[in-house]
Backbone as CSV, one residue per row, in Angstrom:
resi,resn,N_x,N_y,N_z,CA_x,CA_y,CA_z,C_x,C_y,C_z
1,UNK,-15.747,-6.131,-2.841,-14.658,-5.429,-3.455,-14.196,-6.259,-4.653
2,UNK,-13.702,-5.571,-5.977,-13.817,-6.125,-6.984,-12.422,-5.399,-6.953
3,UNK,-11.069,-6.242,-8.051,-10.141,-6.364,-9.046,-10.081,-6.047,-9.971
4,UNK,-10.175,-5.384,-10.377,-9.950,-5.012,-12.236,-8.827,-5.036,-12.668
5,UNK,-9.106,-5.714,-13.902,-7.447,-5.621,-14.675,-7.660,-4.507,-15.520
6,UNK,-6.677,-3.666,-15.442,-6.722,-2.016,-16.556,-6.783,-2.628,-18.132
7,UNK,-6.187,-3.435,-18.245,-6.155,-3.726,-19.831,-7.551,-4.426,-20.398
8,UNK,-7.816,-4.941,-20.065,-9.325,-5.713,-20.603,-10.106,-5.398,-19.376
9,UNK,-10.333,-4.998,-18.792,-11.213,-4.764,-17.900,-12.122,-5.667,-17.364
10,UNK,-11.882,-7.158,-17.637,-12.054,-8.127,-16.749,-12.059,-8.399,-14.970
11,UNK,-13.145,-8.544,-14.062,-12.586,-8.785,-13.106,-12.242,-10.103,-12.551
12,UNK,-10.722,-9.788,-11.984,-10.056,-10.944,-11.620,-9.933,-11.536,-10.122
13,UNK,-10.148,-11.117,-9.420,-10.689,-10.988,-7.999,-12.115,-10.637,-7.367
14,UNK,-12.857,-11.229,-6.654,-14.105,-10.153,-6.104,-14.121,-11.039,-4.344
15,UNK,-14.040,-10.141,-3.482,-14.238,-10.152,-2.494,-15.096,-10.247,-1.896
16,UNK,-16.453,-10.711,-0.833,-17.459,-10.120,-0.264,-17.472,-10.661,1.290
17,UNK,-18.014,-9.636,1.940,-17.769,-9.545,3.026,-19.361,-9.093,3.896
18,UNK,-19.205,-8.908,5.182,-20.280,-8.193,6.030,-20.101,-6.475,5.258
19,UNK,-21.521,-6.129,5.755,-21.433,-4.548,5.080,-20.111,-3.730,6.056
20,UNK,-20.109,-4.330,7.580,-19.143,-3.347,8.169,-17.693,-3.452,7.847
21,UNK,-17.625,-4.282,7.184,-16.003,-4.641,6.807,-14.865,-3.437,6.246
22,UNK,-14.320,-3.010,6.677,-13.255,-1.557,6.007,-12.884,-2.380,4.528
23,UNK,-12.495,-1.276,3.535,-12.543,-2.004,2.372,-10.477,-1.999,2.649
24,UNK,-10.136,-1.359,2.966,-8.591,-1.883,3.317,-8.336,-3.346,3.640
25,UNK,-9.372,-3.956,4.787,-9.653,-5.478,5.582,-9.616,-6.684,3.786
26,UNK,-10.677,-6.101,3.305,-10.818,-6.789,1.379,-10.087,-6.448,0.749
27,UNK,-9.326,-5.301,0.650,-8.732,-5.305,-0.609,-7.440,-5.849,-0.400
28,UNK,-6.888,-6.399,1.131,-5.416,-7.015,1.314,-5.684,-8.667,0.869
29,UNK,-6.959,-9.106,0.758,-7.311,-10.426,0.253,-7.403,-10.370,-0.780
30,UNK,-7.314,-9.405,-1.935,-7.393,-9.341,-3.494,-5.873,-9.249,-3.551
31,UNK,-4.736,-8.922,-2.528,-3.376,-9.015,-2.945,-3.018,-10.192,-3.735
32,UNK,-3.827,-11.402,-2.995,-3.160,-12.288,-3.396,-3.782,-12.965,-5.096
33,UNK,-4.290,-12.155,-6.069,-4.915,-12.112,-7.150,-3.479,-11.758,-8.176
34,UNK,-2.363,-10.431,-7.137,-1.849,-9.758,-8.047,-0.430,-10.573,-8.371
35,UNK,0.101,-10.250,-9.620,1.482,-10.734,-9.940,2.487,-10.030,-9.938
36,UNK,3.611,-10.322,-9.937,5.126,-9.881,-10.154,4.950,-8.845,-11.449
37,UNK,4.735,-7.413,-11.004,5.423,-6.292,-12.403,3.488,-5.744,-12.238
38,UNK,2.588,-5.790,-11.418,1.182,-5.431,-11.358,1.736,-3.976,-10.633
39,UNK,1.011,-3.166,-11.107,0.549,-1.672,-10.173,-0.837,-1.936,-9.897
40,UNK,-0.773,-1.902,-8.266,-2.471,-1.368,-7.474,-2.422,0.302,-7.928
41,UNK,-3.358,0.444,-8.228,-4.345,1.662,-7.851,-5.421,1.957,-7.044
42,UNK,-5.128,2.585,-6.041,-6.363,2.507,-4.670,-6.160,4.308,-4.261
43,UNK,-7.003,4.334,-3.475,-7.049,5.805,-3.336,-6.568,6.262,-1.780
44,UNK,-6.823,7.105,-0.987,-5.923,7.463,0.021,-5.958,6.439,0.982
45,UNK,-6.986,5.586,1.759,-7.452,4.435,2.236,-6.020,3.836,2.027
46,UNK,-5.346,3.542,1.237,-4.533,2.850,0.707,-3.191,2.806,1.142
47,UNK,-2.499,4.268,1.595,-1.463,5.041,1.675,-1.211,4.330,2.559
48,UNK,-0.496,3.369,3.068,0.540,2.697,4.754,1.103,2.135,4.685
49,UNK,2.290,2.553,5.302,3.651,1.344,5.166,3.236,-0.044,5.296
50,UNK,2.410,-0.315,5.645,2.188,-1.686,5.366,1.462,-2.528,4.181
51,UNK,0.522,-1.788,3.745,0.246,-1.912,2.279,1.229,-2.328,0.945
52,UNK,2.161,-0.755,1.295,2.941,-0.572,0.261,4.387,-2.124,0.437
53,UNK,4.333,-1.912,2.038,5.483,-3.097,2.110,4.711,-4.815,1.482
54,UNK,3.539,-5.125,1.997,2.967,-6.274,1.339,2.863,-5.879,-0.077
55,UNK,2.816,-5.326,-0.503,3.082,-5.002,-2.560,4.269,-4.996,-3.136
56,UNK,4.962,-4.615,-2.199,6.328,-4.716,-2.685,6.998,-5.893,-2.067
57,UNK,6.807,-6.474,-1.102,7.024,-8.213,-1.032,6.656,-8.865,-2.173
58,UNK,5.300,-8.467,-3.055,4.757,-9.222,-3.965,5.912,-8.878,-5.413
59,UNK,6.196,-7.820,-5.273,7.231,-7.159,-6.450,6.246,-6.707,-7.388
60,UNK,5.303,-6.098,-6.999,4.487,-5.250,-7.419,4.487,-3.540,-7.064
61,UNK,3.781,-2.680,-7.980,4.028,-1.644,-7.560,2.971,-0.733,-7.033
62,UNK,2.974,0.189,-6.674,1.471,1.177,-6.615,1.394,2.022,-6.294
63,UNK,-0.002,2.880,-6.704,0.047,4.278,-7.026,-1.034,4.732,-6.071
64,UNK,-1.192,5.370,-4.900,-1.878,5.879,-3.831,-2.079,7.402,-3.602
65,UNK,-3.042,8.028,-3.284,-2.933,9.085,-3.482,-2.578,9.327,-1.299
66,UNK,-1.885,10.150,-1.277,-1.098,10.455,0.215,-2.347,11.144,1.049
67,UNK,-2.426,9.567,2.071,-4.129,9.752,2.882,-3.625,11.673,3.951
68,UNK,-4.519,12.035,4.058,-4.824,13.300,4.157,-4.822,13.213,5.898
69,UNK,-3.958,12.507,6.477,-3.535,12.565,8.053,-2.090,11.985,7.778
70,UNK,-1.639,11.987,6.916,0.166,11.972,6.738,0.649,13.429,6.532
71,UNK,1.528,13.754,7.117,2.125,15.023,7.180,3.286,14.705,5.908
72,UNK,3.051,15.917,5.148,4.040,15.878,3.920,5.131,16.085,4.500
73,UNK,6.278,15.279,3.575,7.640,14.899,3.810,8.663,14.920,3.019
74,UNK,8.011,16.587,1.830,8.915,16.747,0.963,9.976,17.373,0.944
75,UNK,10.599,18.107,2.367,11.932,18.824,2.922,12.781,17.304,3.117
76,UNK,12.292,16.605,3.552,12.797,15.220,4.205,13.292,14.496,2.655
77,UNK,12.721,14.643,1.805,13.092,13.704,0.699,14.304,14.038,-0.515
78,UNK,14.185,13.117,-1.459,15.408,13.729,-2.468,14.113,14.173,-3.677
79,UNK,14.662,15.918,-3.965,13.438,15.950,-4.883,14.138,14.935,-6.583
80,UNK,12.822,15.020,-7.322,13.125,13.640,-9.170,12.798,14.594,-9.460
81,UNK,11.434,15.608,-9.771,11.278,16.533,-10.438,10.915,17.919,-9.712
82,UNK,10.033,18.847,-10.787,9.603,19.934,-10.183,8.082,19.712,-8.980
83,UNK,7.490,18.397,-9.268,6.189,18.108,-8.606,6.498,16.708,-7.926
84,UNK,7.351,16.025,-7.906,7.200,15.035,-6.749,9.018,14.650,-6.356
85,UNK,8.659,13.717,-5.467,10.066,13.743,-3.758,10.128,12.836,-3.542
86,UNK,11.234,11.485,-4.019,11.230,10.625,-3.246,11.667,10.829,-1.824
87,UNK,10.710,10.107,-0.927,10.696,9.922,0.768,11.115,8.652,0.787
88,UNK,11.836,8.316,2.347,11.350,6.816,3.243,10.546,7.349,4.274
89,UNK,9.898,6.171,4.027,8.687,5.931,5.208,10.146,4.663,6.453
90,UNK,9.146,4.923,7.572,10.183,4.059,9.099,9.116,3.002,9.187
91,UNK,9.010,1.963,9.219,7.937,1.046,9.656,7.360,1.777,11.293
92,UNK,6.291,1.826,11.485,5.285,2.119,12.827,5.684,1.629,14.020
93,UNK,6.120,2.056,14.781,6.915,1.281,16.129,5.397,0.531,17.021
94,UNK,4.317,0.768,16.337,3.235,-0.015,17.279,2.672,-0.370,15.903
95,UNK,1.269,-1.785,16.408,0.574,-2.115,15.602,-0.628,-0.717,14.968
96,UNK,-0.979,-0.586,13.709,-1.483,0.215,13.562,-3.379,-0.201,13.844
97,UNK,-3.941,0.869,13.558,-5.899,0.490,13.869,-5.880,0.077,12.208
98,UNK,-6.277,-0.938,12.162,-6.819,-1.736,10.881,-6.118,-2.703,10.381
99,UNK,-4.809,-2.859,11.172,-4.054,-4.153,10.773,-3.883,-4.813,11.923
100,UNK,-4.207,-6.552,11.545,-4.307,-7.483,12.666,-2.767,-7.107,12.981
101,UNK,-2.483,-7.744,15.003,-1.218,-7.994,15.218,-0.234,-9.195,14.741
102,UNK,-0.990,-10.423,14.019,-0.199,-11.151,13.202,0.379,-10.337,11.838
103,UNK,-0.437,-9.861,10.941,-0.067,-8.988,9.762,1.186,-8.063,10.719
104,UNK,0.867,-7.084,11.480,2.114,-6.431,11.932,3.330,-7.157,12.418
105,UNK,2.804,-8.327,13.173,4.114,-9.183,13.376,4.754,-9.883,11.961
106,UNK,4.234,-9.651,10.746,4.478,-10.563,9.665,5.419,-9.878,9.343
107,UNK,5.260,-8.169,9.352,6.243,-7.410,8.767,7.563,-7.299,9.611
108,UNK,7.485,-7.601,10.590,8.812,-7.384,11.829,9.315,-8.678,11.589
109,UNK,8.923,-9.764,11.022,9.245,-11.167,11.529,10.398,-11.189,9.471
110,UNK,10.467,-10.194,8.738,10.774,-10.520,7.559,12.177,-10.076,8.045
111,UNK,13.086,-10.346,6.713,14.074,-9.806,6.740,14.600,-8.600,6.068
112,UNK,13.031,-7.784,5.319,13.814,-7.054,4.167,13.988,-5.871,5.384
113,UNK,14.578,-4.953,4.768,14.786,-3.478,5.497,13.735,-2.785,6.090
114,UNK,13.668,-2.176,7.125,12.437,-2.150,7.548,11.919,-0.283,7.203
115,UNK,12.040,-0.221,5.775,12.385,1.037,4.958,11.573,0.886,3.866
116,UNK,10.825,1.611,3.431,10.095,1.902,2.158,10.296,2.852,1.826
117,UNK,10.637,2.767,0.142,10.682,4.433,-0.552,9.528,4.785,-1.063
118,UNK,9.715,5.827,-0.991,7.818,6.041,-2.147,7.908,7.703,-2.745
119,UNK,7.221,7.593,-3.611,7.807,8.998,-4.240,6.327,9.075,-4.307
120,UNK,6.410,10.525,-3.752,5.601,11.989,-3.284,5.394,12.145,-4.852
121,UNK,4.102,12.845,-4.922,3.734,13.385,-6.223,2.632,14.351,-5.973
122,UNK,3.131,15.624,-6.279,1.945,16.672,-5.271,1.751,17.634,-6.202
């Protein structure tokens, strides 16, 4: 799994792993490539409160497209425009399948709110 920077298109990270490795497992080891004011771009793979909360620990931002076993949650949200909703996401009351139970304990063990906003764009 490779890093790209959008502006020069340099890569700044590269990952490698066994072929069975989920690319979610690599691409949380390229987090630590990114800086303060970076947007990830990743595709639905991407979409989980825990992702988005380790990116936004980093004070980074990102743009995911909403993985296709999340039930839309745009009655639930405050609509910004005519096409997208800011939502909160609740942190997962269990460890999820693809994140170690240290990573899940990392997020319970912080102090920020245990609340993510994320705005819907559909």
């Amino acid at each position: 799994m490779v890093l790209f920077s959008i502006t020069t298109g340099a890569a700044i990270g590269i990952i490698i792993d066994v072929f069975k490795t989920h690319d979610i497992k690599l691409a949380r080891q390229l987090y630590n490539y990114l800086n303060p004011g970076d947007i990830a771009l990743g595709d639905r793979a991407f979409c989980a409160y825990s992702d988005i909360y380790f990116l936004q620990n980093l004070r980074c931002d990102a743009i995911f497209r909403k993985h296709q076993g999340r039930k839309k949650q745009i009655k639930k949200g405050k609509r910004i425009g005519p096409c997208d909703c800011l939502v909160t996401w609740q942190k997962p009351k269990s460890c999820p399948k693809g994140l170690s139970k240290e990573e899940f304990d990392f997020i319970s063990s912080q102090s920020s709110p245990e609340r993510s906003s994320l705005l819907y764009l559909y």
